[in-house]
N, C-alpha and C positions, 0 to 999 in steps of 0.2 A: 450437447447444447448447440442449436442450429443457430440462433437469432444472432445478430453483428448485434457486441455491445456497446453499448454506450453509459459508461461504467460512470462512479464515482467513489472515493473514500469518503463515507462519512461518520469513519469513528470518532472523532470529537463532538458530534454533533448534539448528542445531550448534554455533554459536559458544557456546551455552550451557549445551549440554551435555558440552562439551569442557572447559569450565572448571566442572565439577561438578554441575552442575545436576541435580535428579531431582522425579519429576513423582507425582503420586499421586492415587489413584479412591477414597474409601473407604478411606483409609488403605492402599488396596494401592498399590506401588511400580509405576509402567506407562512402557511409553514414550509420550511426551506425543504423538505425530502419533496412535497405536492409542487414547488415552483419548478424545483429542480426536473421530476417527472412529466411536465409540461412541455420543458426545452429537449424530452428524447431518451434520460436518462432512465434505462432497462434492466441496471444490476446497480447494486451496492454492495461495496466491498468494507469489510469490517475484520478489525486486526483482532486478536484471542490473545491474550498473557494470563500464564497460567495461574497464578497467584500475587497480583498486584497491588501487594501490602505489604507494610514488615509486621512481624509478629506480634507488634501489639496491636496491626490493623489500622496503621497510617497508610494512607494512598501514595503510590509511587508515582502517582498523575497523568498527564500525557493521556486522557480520557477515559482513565480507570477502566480498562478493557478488560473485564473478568468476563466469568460465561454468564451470569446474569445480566447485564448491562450490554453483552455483544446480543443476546436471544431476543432479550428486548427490543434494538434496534433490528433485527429480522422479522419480529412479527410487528412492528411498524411497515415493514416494507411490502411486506407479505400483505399484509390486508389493504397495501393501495395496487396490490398485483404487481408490485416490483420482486424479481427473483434476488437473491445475496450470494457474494463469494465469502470464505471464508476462509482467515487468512492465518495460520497457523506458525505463531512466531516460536515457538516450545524454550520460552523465556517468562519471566516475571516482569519483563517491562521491554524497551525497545530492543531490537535484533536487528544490523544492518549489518554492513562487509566491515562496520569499523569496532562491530562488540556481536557476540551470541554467549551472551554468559550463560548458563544452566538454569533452569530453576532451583529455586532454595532446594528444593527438596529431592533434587537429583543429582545435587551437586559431589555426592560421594559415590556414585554408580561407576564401574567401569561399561568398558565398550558392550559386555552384553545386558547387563542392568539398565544400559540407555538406551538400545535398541527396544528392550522391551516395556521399557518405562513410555518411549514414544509409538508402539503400537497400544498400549493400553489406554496411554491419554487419545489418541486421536479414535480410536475403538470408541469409547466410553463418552465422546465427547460427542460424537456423531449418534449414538445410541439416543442421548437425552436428546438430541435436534429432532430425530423422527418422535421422541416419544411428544413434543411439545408440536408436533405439524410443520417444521420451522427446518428440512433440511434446504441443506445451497446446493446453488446449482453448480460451485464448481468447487473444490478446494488447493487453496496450497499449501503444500505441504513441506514448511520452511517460508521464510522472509528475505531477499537477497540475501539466499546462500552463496553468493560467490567467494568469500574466504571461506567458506563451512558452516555449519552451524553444532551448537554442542561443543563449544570451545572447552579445553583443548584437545579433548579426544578426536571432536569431527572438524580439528582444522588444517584447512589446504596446507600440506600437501597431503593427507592424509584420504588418501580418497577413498580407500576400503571403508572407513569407518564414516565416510559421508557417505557411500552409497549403500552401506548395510543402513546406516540412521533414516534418509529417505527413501530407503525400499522401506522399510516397518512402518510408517504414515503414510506410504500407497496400498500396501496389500490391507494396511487397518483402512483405509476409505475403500477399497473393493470388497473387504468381506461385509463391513457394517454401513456401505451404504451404494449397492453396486448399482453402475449405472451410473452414478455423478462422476463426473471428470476430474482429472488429477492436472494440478499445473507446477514444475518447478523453475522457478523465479530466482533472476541475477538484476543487479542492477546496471550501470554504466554499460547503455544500448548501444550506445556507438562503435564498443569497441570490438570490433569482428575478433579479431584474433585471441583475445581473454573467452569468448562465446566456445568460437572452436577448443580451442585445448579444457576449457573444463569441460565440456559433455563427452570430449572423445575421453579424456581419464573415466567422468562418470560411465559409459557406456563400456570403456575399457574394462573396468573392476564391475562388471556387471551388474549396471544399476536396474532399477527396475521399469518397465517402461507407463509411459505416463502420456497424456493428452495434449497439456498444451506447454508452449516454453514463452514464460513470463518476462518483460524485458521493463527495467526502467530507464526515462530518460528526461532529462531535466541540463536543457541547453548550455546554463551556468555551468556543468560540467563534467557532461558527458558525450565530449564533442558536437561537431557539426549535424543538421538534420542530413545532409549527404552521410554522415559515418552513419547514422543510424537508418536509413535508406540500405547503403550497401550491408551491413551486417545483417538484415532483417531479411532482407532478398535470398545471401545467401544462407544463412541457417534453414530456413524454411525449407529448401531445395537438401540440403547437407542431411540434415535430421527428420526430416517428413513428419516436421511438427505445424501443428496451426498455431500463431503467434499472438500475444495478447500484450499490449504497452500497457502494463500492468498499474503502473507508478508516473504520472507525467504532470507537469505543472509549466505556467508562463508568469511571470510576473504584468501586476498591469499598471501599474505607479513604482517611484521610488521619495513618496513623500513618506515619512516618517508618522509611525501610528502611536510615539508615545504618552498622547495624553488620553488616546481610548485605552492603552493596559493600565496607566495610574499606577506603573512601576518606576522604582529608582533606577538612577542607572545601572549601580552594581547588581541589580534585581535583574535585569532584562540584557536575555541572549541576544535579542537585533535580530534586524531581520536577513535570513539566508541567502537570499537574491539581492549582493549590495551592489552600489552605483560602478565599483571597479568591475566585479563579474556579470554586469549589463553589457559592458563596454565590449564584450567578448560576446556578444551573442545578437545576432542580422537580423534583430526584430527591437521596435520601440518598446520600453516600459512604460506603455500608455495600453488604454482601453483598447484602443487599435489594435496596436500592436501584439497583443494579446491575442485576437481574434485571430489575426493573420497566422500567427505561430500556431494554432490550435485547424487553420486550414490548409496550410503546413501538413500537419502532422495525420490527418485525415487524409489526404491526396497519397502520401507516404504508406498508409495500412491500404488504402483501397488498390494499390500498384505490387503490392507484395505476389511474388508467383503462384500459381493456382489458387489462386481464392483464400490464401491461407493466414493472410493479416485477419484477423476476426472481432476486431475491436480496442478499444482503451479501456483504464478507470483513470480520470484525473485524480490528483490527490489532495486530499484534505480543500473541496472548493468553499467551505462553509465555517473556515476555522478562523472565523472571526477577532479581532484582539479587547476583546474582554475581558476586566478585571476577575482574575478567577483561574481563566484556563491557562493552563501551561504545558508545554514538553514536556519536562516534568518536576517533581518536588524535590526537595535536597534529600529526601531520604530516597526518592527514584534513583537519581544523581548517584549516588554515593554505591547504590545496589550493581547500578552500569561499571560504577567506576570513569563515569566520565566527568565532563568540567562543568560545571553550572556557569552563570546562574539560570532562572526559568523564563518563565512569559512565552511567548509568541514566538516565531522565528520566520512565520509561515505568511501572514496576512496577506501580504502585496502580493501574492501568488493562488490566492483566492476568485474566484467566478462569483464571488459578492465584494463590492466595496467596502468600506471600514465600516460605513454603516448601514452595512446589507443591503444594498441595494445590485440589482441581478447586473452584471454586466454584459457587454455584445458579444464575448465570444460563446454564450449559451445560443443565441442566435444560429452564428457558425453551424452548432453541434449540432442544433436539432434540426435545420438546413439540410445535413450534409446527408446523403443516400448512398449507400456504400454500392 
């Protein structure tokens, strides 16, 4: 893939316009993937969970990301000539460095059962993309794997069994679908030294090699744009990978959106970018300030050594706080094992206002000429 991206997530995106949502340019009324692609944006990135129901077919939520509902959102993209990433959590609901729980149904596999449970799902998964016209143009294969993924077989420190687990979803994206690119993705960009020692283990336990190296970073708390400056600089040069800010957000307000979710308080997580960890980070939580962080963070890919920064995806710019969507439901919750409760967590860190209206860091974006 040659083109500099100018990415977005927008896996919530029907979930949130199914429960009302409407997007606006200038005060005109648009569909937010056509606004969005005005201001630059070239890829859409969409998360995959394998089976995001409990068995009797309640939604784990958090935008019900099954392969129906991700394909969907592809040949939307697809027929405005936007390309898609495709983002490979080999979970039943979210996968970060702080959970990769199994899917239900591979949760009694050992080390070889999951290696070949994760080449048959990413085989299989990619077979139906071609057969539907709808493959991406790039995939990753994992979700910030930096603790592992496939807990507890594939977690850090076990690096054999992560790098047999992401060698089986790279040779399955080079047999079923050769030619698309492979990305493996960590989060917390800033930190050089967490970057170096897991790819030298990965590389050490001979992983398998891959295209691009995925980074996230979200100022609230992934240090300074300096640490993710110098880490990006050097891994690029270390690894002779081209680098993609896979995961990236700014906050544009810290006014409170609780009377767009119409959630109680013990109902609503709040939102993640709060007024303390603003306080820690060299950009306003205003419209502004927003812009500037996102020109920032362009200036920063465009300086990376040999040509090798190749773009962003911001994340979630269109995850609006309507009554409806959420992170996820208590029966997601419960699947994670993590703490409720749902709603929103994300708004004030959206490229639409609360009430969708585009803000100036799209300007920035579609501006910027790498």
């Amino acid at each position: 893939m040659d083109a500099w991206i100018k990415g977005m997530d927008l896996s919530f995106l029907s979930e949130v316009e199914h429960c009302g949502g409407k997007f606006y340019d200038h005060g005109k009324q648009g569909d937010a993937m056509a606004i969005l692609k005005s201001y630059g944006m070239n890829l859409v990135r969409l998360r995959l969970w394998n089976d995001p129901f409990t068995p009797e077919g309640v939604s784990y939520g958090g935008g019900g990301c099954d392969i129906g509902r991700v394909l969907a959102m592809a040949r939307r993209a697809r027929d405005m000539g936007i390309g898609w990433m495709l983002d490979f959590h080999y979970s039943d609901c979210w996968a970060d460095p702080g959970k990769q729980v199994p899917p239900k149904a591979w949760q009694d596999l050992d080390a070889d059962g999951m290696a070949e449970a994760v080449y048959e799902y990413t085989a299989g998964t990619l077979a139906r993309c071609r057969r539907e016209h709808v493959l991406p143009r790039i995939v990753a294969v994992g979700n910030e794997v930096t603790n592992g993924l496939l807990w507890p077989l594939g977690k850090v420190p076990a690096y054999g069994n992560i790098a047999r687990f992401i060698g089986a979803g790279i040779r399955a994206v080079r047999d079923a679908a050769p030619g698309v690119p492979v990305m493996v993705h960590l989060d917390n960009g800033g930190n050089n030294a967490l970057y170096r020692s897991w790819f030298d283990a990965y590389f050490a336990h001979v992983g398998e090699d891959f295209d691009y190296i995925g980074l996230s970073y979200y100022p609230f708390w992934h240090g300074t744009p300096g640490m993710l400056r110098e880490n990006m600089n050097d891994i690029a040069l270390r690894y002779g990978k081209d680098l993609i800010l896979t995961e990236v957000s700014m906050g544009h307000t810290l006014r409170d959106y609780r009377e767009y979710e119409k959630l109680e308080s013990a109902e609503r997580k709040g939102m993640a970018a709060t007024k303390e960890l603003a306080a820690k980070v060299p950009f306003a939580m205003t419209p502004e300030g927003q812009a500037e962080f996102m020109r920032e963070i362009l200036a920063i890919l465009r300086e990376v050594p040999e040509g090798r920064g190749r773009g962003f995806c911001y994340w979630e710019p269109a995850w609006l706080p309507v009554p409806g969507s959420s992170w996820a439901s208590p029966e997601g919750v419960a699947y994670m094992g993590e703490k409720g409760p749902g709603g929103n967590e994300w708004a004030n860190q959206a490229l639409f206002d609360y009430d969708g209206n585009a803000l100036p860091a799209l300007e920035v974006i579609r501006d910027f000429v790498p």
